[in-house]
Structure formats: structure tokens, C-alpha cells
C-alpha positions in Angstrom: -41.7 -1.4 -36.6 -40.3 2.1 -36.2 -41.3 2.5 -33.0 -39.4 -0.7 -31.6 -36.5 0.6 -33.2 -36.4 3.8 -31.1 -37.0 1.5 -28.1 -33.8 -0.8 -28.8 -32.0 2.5 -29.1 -33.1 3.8 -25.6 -32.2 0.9 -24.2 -29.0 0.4 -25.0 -28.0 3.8 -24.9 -29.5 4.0 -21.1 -27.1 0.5 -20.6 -24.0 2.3 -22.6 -24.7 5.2 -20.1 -25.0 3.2 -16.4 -22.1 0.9 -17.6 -20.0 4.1 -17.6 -21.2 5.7 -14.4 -20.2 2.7 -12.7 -17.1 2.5 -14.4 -16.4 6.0 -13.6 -18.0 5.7 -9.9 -15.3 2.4 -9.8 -12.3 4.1 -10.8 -12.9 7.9 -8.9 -14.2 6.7 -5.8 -11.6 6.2 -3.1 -11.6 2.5 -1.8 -11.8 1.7 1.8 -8.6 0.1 3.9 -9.8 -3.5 5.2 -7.4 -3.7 7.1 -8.1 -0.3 9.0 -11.3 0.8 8.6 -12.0 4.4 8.2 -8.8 5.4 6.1 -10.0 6.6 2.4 -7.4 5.1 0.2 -6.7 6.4 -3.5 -4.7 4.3 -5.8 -2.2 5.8 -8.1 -0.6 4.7 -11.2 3.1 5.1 -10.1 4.3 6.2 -6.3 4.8 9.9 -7.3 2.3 11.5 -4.3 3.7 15.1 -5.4 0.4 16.8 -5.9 -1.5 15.7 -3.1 0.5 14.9 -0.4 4.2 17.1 -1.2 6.3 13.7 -1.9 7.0 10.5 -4.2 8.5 7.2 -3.2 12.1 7.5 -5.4 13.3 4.1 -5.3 11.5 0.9 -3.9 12.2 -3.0 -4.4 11.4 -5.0 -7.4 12.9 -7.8 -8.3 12.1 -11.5 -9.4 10.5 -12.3 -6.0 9.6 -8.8 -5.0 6.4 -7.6 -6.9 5.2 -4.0 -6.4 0.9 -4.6 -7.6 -0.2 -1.2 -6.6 0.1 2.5 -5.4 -1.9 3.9 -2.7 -2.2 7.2 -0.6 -3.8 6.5 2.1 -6.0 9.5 3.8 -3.8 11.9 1.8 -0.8 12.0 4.2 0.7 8.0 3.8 1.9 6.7 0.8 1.6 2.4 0.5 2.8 -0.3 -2.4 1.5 -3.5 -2.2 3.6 -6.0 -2.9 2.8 -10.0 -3.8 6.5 -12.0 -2.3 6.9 -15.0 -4.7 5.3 -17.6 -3.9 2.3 -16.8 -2.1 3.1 -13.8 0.5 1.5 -10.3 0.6 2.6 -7.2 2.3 2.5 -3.4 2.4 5.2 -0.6 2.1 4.1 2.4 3.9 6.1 5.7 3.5 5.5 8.9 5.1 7.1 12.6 6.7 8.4 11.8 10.0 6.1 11.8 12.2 3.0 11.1 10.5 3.1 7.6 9.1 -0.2 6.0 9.8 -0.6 2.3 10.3 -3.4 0.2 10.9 -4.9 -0.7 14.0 -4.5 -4.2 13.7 -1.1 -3.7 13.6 -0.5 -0.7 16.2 -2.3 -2.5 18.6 -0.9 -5.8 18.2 0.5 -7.7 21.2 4.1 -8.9 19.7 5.9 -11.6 20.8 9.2 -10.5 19.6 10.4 -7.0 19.5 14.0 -6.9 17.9 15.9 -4.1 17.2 19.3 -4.2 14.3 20.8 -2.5 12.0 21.3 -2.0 8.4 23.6 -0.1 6.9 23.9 1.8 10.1 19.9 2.6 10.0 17.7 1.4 12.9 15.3 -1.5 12.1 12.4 -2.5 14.9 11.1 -6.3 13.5 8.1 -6.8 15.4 6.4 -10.4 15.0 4.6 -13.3 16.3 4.6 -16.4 14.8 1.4 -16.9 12.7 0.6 -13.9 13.0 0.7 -10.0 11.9 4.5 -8.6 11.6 6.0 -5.5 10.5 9.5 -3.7 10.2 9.7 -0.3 11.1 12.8 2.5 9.9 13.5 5.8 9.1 15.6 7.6 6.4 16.2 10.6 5.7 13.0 12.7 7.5 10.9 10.2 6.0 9.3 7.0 8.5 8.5 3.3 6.6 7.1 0.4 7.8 6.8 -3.0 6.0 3.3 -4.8 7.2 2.8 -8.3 6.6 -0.5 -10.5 7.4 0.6 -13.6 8.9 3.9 -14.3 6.9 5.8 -17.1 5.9 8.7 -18.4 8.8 11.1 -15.2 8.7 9.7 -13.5 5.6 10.4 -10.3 7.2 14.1 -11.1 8.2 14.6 -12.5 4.8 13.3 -9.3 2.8 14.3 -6.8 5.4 17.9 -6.0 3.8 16.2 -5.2 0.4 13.5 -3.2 1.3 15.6 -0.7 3.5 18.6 -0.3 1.4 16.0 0.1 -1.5 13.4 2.5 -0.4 13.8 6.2 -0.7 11.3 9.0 -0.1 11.6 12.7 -1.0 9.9 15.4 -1.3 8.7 17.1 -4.6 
């Protein structure tokens, strides 16, 4: 009988310790961008990028239909918050030093069938779209480039969010 009891033991130590190398292997290793294949994403608890990349997202939206879910950096240069858009829409806040804002293929090679260009608040906004389709807004502020990507948005999502998310997102550097 003693001998089983030392078995049981083993066991669920050797479980106790596999459950926490996955756990550990889950929350260290840097996820993969589907959307863009070969950039190494690493999600952070808030948007402050300070140690690793030199900067932090200051100010971004949120708001009763404007959820930020998550903080990303993706291949240590671009910072990104996803957000859910009550009801059902998804998209991505990217944020980086002039110049070096990285965006997924899917959406730098995209063939848009609208290319508009206005302002806001005397800042520059490109809204590229096609209906059904991929579309992002593009602007820059203060030596820092965004871009808001959205997979195949609602009718005018991006026209309807466009005011808030420039005249609410801020980047500096630490």
C-alpha cells in the first residue's frame, strides 16, 4: 500500500509540473499575427511599450461602444490595441515612430476601391476601403504614424469611428 502511495504522488506532481510549463510556455511565448504571418507579437497588460520599444500609447479611445481587449507589440517596433466596436465589429490600432509603422500584408497590398483623403482637426486622414472588404484609416501626430485596420467592416464603420480615434490617440516617447 505504501508503494501506491508514492506512485499517486509522482503522478500528480509530474501533472502539477507539465500543467505549469504549458502555462508558462502559453503566457511567455510570443503569439503569431494571423493576419500577417511572420510578425512575433507580444501582448502587454497596458499600452506602455517604454522598455522595449522607447514609447507608450498616452491616450486611446474607450468608450461605451469602443472596447480596447488587448495590447500588443508587434516585432518590437509597432505598438497595436485591439478593439471589439459594439455590436459585432473588430479592429486594430497600430501606433508607431514615423516611418516605421508596420502593417499587414493583407492590408498593404490590398487593391482599394476608394481612396479618400480629409481632415480632422486640421490632421490628414487617408480612408482606404472597399465595400465588404478590408479597410483602414491612416494619420500621423506628432512624429508618431497610426493606422486603424478593420476586416471587412460594417457600412461606414470607419467614417463613423474615424473622429474619435484621431482626436483620441496620442503616442510619446518614454
Amino acid at each position: 500500500m505504501p508503494d501506491n502511495v508514492w506512485f499517486y504522488l509522482f503522478l500528480i506532481a509530474a501533472a502539477l509540473f507539465i500543467a505549469t510549463a504549458v502555462a508558462l510556455f502559453a503566457v511567455l511565448h510570443p503569439a503569431r499575427d494571423r493576419a500577417d504571418l511572420g510578425n512575433v507579437q507580444r501582448e502587454y497588460e497596458s499600452p506602455n511599450f517604454a522598455r522595449t520599444a522607447g514609447f507608450a500609447i498616452q491616450a486611446h479611445p474607450d468608450s461605451e461602444i469602443l472596447h480596447p481587449r488587448r495590447f500588443w507589440l508587434v516585432n518590437e517596433t509597432t505598438a497595436e490595441i485591439e478593439y471589439t466596436i459594439t455590436p459585432d465589429n473588430f479592429a486594430r490600432l497600430r501606433a508607431a515612430p514615423s516611418g516605421t509603422l508596420e502593417l499587414p500584408d493583407s492590408f498593404l497590398n490590398a487593391e482599394y476601391e476608394s481612396v479618400e483623403e480629409y481632415e480632422i482637426d486640421g490632421i490628414l486622414i487617408t480612408q482606404s476601403h472597399s465595400p465588404g472588404r478590408d479597410g483602414m484609416l491612416r494619420w500621423s501626430r506628432d512624429g508618431f504614424d497610426f493606422v486603424l485596420l478593420a476586416e471587412t467592416p460594417e457600412m461606414n464603420l470607419l467614417g463613423g469611428v474615424a473622429a474619435d480615434f484621431v482626436r483620441q490617440s496620442a503616442a510619446a516617447w518614454a
